[in-house]
C-alpha positions as CSV (number, residue, x, y, z in Angstrom):
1,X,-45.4,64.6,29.8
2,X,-46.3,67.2,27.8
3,X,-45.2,67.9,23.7
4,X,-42.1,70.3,25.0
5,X,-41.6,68.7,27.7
6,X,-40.8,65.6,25.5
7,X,-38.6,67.8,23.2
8,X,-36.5,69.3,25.9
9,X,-36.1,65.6,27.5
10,X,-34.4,64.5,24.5
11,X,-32.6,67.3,23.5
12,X,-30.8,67.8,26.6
13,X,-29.8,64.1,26.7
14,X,-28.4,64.1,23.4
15,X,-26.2,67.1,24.5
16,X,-25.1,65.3,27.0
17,X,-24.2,62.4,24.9
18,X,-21.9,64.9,22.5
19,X,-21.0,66.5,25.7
20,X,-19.1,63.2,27.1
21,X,-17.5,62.6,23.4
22,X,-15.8,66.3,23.6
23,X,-14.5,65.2,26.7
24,X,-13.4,61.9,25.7
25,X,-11.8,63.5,22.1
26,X,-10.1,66.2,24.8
27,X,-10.8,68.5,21.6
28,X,-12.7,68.9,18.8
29,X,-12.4,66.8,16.0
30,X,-11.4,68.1,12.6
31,X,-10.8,67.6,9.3
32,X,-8.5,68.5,6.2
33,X,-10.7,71.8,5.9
34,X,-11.2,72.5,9.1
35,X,-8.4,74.8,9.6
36,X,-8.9,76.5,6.1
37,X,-12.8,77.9,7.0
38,X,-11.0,78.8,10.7
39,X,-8.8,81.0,8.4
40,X,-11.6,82.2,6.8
41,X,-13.1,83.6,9.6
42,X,-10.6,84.8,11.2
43,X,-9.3,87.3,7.8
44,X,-13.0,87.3,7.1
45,X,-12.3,86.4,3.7
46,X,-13.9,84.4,0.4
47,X,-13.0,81.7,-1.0
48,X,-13.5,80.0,-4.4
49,X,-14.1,76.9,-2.8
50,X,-15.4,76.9,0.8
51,X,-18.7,78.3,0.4
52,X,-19.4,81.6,2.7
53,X,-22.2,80.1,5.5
54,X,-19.9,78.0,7.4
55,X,-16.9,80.4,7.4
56,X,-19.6,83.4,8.9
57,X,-21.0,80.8,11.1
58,X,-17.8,80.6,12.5
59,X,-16.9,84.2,13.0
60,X,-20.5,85.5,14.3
61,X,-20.7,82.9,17.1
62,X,-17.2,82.6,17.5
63,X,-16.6,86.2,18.3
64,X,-14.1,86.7,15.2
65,X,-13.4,82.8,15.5
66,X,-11.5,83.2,18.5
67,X,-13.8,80.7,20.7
68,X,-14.6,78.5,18.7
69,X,-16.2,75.7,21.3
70,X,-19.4,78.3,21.1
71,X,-20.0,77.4,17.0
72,X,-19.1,74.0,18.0
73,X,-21.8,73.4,21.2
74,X,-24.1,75.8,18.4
75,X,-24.1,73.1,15.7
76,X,-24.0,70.3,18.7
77,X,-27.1,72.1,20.2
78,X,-28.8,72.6,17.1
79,X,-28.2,68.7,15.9
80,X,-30.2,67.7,19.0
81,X,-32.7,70.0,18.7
82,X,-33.9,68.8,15.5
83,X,-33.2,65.3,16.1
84,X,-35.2,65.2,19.3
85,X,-38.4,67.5,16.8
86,X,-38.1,64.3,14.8
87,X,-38.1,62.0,17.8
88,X,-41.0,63.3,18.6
89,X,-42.7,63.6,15.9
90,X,-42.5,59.8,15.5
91,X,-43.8,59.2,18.8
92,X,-46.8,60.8,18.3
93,X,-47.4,59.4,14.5
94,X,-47.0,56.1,15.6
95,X,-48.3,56.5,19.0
96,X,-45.2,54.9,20.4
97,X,-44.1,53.9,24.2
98,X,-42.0,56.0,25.4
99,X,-39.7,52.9,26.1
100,X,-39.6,52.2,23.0
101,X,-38.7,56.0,21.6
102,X,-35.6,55.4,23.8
103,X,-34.4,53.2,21.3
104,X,-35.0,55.3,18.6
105,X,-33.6,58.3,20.1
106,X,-30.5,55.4,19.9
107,X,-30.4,54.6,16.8
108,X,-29.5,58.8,16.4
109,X,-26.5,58.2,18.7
110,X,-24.9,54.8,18.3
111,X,-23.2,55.5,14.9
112,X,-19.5,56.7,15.8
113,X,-19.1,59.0,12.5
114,X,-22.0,61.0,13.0
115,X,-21.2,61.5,16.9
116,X,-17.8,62.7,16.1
117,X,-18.9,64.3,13.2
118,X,-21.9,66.4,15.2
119,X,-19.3,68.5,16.9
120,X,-16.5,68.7,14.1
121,X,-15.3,72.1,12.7
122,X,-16.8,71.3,9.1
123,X,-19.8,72.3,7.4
124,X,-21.1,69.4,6.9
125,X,-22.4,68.8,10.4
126,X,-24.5,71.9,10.1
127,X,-25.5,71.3,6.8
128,X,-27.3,67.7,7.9
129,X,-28.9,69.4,10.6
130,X,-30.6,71.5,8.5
131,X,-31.7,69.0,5.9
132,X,-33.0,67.0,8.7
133,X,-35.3,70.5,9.7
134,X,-36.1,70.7,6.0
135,X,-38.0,67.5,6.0
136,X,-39.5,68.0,9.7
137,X,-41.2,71.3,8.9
138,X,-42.1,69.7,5.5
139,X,-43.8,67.0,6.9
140,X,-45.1,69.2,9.0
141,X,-46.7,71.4,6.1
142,X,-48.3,68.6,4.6
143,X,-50.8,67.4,7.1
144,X,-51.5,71.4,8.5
145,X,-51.1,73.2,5.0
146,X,-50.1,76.0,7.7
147,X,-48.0,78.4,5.6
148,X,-45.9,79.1,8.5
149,X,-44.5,75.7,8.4
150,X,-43.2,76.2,4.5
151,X,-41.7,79.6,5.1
152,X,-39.4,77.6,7.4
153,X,-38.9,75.1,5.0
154,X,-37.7,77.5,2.2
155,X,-35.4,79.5,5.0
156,X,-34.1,75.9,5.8
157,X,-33.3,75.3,2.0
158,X,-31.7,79.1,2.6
159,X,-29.2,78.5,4.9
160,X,-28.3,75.1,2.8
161,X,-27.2,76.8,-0.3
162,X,-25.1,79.5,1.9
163,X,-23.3,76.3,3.8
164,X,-23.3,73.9,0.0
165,X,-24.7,74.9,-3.2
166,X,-25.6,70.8,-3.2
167,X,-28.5,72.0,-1.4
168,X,-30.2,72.7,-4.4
169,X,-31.3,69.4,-4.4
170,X,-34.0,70.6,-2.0
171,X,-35.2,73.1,-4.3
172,X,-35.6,70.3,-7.1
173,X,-37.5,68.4,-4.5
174,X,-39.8,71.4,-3.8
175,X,-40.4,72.2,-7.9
176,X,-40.8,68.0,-8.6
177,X,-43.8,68.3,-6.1
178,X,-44.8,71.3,-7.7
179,X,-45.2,69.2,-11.0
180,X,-47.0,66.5,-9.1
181,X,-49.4,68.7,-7.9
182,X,-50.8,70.0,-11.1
183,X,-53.0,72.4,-9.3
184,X,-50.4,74.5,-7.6
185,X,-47.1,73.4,-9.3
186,X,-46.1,76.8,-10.4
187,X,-46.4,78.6,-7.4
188,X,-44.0,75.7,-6.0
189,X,-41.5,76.5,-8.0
190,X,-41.7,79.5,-8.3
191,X,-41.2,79.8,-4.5
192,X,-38.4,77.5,-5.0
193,X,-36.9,79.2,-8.0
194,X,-37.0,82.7,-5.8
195,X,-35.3,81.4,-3.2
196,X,-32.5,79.8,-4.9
197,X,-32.5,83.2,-6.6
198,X,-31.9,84.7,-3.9
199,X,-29.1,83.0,-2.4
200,X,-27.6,83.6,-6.4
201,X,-27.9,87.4,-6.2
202,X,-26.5,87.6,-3.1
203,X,-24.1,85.5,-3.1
204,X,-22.9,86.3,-6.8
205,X,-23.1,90.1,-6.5
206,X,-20.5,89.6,-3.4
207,X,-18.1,87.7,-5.3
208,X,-18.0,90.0,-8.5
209,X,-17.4,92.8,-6.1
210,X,-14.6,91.1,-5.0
211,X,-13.1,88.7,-7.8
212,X,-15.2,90.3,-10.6
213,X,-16.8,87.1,-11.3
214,X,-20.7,85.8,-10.5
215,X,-19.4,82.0,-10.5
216,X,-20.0,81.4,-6.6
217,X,-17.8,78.0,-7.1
218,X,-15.2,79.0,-9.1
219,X,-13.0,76.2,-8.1
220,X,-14.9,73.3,-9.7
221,X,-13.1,73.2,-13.0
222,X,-9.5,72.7,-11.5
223,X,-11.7,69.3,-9.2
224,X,-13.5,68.1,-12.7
225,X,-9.9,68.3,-14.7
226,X,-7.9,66.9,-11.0
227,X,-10.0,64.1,-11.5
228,X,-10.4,63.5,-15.2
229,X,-6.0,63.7,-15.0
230,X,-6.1,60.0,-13.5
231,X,-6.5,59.5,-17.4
232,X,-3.1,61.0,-18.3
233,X,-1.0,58.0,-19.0
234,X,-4.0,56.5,-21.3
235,X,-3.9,59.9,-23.1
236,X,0.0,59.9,-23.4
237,X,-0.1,56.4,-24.8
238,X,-2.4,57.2,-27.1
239,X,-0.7,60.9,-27.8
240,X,-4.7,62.3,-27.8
241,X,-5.5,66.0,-29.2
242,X,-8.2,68.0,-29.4
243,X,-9.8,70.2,-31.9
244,X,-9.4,73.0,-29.3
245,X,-6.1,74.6,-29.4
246,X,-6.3,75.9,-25.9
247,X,-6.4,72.6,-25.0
248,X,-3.8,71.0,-26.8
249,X,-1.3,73.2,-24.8
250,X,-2.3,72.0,-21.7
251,X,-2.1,68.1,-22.9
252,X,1.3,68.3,-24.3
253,X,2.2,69.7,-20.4
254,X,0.7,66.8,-18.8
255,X,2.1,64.4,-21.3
256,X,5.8,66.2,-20.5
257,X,5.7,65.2,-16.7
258,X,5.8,62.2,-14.6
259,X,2.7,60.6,-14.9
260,X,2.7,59.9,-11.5
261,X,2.0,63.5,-10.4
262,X,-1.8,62.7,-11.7
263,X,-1.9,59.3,-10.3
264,X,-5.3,58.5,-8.5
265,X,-3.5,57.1,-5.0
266,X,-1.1,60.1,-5.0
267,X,-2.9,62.2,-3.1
268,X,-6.2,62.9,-2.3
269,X,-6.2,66.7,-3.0
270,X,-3.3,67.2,-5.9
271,X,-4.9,71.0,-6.5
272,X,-2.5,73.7,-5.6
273,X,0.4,72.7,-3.9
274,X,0.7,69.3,-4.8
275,X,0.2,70.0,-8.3
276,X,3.5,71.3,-10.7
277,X,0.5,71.6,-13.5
278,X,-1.7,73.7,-11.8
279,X,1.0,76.4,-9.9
280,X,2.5,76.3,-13.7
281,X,-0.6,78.2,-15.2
282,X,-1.2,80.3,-12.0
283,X,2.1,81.6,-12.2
284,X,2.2,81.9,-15.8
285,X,-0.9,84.5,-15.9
286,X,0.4,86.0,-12.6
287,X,3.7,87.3,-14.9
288,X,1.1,88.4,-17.0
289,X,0.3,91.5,-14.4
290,X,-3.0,89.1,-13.4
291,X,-4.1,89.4,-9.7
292,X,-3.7,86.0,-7.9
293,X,-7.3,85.7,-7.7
294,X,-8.0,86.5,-11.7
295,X,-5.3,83.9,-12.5
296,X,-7.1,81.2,-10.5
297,X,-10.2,82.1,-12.6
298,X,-8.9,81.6,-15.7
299,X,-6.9,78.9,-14.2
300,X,-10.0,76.6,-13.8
301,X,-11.4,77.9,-17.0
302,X,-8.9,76.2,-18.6
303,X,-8.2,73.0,-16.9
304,X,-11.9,72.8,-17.2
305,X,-12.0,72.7,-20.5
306,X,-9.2,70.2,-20.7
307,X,-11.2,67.8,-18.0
308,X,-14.2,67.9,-20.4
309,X,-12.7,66.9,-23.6
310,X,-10.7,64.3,-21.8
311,X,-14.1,63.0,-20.5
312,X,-16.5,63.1,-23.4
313,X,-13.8,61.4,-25.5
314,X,-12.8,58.9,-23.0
315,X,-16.1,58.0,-20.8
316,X,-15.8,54.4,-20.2
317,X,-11.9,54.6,-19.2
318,X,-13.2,57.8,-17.0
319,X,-15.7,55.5,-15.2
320,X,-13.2,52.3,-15.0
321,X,-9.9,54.5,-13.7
322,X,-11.8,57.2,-11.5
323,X,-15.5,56.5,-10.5
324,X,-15.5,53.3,-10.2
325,X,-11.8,53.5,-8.0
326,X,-13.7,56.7,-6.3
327,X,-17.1,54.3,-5.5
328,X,-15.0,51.4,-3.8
329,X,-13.3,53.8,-1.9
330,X,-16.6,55.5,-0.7
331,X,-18.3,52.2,0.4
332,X,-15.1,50.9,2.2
333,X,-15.9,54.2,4.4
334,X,-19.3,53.1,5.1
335,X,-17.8,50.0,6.4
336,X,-14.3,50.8,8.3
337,X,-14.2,54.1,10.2
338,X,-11.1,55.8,9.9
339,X,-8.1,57.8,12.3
340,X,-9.7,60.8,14.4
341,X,-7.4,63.7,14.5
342,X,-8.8,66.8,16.5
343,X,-7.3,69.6,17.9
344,X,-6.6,70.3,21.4
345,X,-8.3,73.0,23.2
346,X,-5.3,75.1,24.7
347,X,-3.6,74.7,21.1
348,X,-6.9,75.5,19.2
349,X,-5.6,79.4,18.6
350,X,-3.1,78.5,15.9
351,X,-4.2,75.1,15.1
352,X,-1.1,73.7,14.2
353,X,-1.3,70.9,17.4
354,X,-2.8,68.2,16.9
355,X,-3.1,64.8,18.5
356,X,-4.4,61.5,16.2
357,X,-6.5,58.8,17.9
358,X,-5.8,55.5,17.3
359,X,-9.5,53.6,17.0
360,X,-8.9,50.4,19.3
361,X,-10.3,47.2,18.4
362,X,-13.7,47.7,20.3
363,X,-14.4,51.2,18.3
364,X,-13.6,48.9,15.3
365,X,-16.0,46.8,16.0
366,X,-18.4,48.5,17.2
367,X,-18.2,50.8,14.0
368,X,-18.9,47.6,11.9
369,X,-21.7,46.3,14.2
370,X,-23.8,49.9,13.8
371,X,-23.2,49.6,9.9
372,X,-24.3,46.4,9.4
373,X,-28.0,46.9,11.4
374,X,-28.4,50.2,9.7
375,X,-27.9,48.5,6.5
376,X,-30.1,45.7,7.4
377,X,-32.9,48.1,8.3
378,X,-32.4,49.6,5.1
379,X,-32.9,46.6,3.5
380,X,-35.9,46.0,5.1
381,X,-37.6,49.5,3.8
382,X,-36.8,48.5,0.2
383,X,-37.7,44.8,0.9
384,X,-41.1,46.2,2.0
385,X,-41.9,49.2,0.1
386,X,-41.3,46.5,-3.3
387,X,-43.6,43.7,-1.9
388,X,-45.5,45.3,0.7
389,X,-45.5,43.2,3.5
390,X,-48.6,42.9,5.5
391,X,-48.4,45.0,8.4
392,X,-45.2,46.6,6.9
393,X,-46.8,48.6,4.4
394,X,-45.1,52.4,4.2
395,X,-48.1,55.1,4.6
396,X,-48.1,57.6,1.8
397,X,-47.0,60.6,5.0
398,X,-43.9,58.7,5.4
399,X,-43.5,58.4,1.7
400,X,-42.9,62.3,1.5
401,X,-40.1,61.8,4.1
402,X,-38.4,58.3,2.6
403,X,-38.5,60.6,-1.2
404,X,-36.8,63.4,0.2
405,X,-34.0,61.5,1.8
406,X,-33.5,59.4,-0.9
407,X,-33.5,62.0,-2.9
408,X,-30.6,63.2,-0.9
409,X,-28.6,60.2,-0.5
410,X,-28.8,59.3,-4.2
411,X,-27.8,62.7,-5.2
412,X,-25.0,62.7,-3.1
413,X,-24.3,58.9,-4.3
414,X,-24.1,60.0,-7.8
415,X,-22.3,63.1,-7.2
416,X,-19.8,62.1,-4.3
417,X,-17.1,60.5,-7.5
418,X,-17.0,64.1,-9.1
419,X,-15.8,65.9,-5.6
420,X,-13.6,64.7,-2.4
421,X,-16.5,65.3,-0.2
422,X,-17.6,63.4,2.8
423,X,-20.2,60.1,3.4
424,X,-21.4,61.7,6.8
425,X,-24.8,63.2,5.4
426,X,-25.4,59.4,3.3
427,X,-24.9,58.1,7.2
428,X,-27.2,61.0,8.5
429,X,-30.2,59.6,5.8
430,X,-29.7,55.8,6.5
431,X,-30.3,56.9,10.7
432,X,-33.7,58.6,9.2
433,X,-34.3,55.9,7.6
434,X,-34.0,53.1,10.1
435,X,-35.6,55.8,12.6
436,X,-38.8,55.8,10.5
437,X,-39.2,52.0,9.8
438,X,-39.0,50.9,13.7
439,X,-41.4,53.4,13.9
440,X,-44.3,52.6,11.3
441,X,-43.4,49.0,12.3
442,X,-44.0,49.2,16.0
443,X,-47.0,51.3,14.8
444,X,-48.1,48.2,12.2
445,X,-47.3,45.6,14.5
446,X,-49.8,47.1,17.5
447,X,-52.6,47.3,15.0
448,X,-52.3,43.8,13.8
């Protein structure tokens, strides 16, 4: 069977696969978001904090966002399109059975998250998908050099900053090996630097046009201070002021409500209309002849402010109250899966319909079965790349690819307490991983 043939083999049976869960879900599954970037696309508006790609995704291929199962079989199509490059790209590495590919073509498509996930209306399905093509064509590029393969790459690291500006972490990966590679690290990041440059311009210019501002993610001051306000009933007791006037007005407001309005378990999004605090200051600098959009801007200047005193004055209660709350809650999802809401197909127009499936006990299960062999596998790559087994040694082309997803996972380890973002692309990088080491292992073990 030839190279494409291969390719087209696996990609049409991993449709298939998300094919059967859309009709099993009767609907496609969604999440707080979801109906906000359908919104999106449908007044073919911006938004502080929804990045633009997804949003334009959405209207292009969803003809104004009115079909919407087209973006959804899109994202589906593209996930298995990539994941069956990678497939093969392992089987001819390794020189692998095709027997045994089957079962890492599995390991793609027996976690329950990411098969729900792949055909979700959230960015985060995309964005995965093109991570996972950033490191094919980059592996690609560094056993051909063919320059073809890197202008892919840096379109790939493209598209990720339009869908999340976390994407920048490729470009950091792209200027590191720059510096690695004395000989040609400036043209590395240079290329990097242009294309995040790019994306900046582009992106910025289109916002000041419309909000007169250049910050592309405007919003992140009112999620630092939402978080840092878990602290409020520390900073009441101990009636804490700043040096910064501005500041201290906004303190002596927390400090004159119910401290339960910035309780970590109260909500998970306590932003706008959950939040007195917030729709306090909005309002305020609306009366002040301020359009709505100005008076978020100067809204999250503020409360931005605020959360960074509070932090820098209190770090270790910061760490005990929020992270460290935030963390246990993120590896409690790696374990237990959670509801599925999606929406049903003839209700999809107005979203407002919805139906909830309850995971029975077999879903459960089979949820925590998945988890623990992925994190058994993963155990075995850092058990092996410390000690270096015999016949389990990690070749330095597969170290390019473990770098670059742990890059990933760490980065969105470290950065997943600061934002109420999702664990699906951690999930995505711990499939890679296992992928790779039954690979190089069957590989090892045949030469032994």
């Amino acid at each position: 069977m030839t190279y494409f043939k291969k390719w087209a083999f696996y990609t049409v049976l991993s449709v298939l696969v998300h094919v059967v869960v859309l009709i099993v879900s009767q609907g496609f599954w969604v999440e707080l978001d979801s109906p906000a970037y359908i919104d999106l696309a449908r007044t073919r508006s911006l938004s502080f904090c929804k990045p633009i790609g997804y949003p334009i995704f959405l209207f292009l291929l969803g003809i104004g966002a009115k079909y919407l199962w087209i973006p959804v079989f899109v994202q589906l199509l593209a996930r298995s399109a990539v994941t069956s490059l990678i497939i093969c790209y392992l089987q001819k590495q390794y020189q692998i059975k095709p027997k045994k590919v089957l079962f890492i073509w599995l390991i793609f498509h027996i976690e329950p998250q990411q098969l729900y996930y792949n055909t979700c209306i959230m960015v985060e399905s995309l964005l995965l998908t093109t991570f996972l093509a950033q490191w094919y064509l980059w592996q690609q590029y560094l056993e051909s050099n063919r320059k073809t393969y890197l202008y892919g790459f840096l379109a790939c690291i493209g598209v990720g900053l339009y869908l999340k500006p976390i994407a920048i972490i490729s470009i950091a990966l792209l200027c590191m090996y720059g510096v690695v590679r004395i000989k040609s690290r400036y043209r590395y990041i240079m290329r990097g630097m242009t294309v995040y440059g790019i994306f900046y311009i582009s992106v910025g210019t289109l916002y000041y046009w419309r909000y007169n501002t250049f910050d592309t993610d405007i919003f992140r001051g009112i999620l630092l201070w939402n978080n840092a306000s878990v602290l409020t009933p520390v900073l009441k007791q101990d009636n804490f002021k700043s040096k910064d006037s501005t500041v201290n007005l906004v303190l002596e407001d927390m400090y004159s409500r119910d401290v339960k309005e910035f309780a970590y378990g109260q909500d998970g999004n306590r932003i706008f209309g959950d939040s007195g605090l917030v729709q306090q200051y909005v309002q305020m600098r609306m009366s002040q002849s301020k359009d709505y959009r100005l008076a978020i801007v100067e809204t999250n200047r503020i409360l931005g402010r605020t959360a960074w005193v509070i932090i820098t004055q209190y770090p270790i209660k910061f760490i005990e109250k929020y992270l460290v709350v935030n963390v246990k809650n993120w590896l409690s999802g790696l374990w237990l899966p959670h509801d599925i809401t999606y929406l049903v197909p003839e209700f999809i127009a107005t979203h407002k319909y919805t139906k909830t499936y309850k995971l029975n006990t077999f879903v459960y299960v089979w949820h925590s079965t998945v988890k623990l062999f992925l994190l058994t596998l993963l155990t075995l790559v850092i058990v092996c790349k410390i000690i270096r087994c015999k016949g389990f040694e990690i070749d330095p082309s597969a170290n390019s690819i473990l770098h670059f997803i742990w890059l990933y996972v760490v980065m969105k380890v470290v950065l997943h307490p600061f934002e109420y973002r999702y664990i699906h692309p951690v999930l995505g990088g711990l499939l890679l991983l296992s992928a790779i080491f039954v690979a190089q292992r069957n590989n090892n073990l045949r030469n032994l």
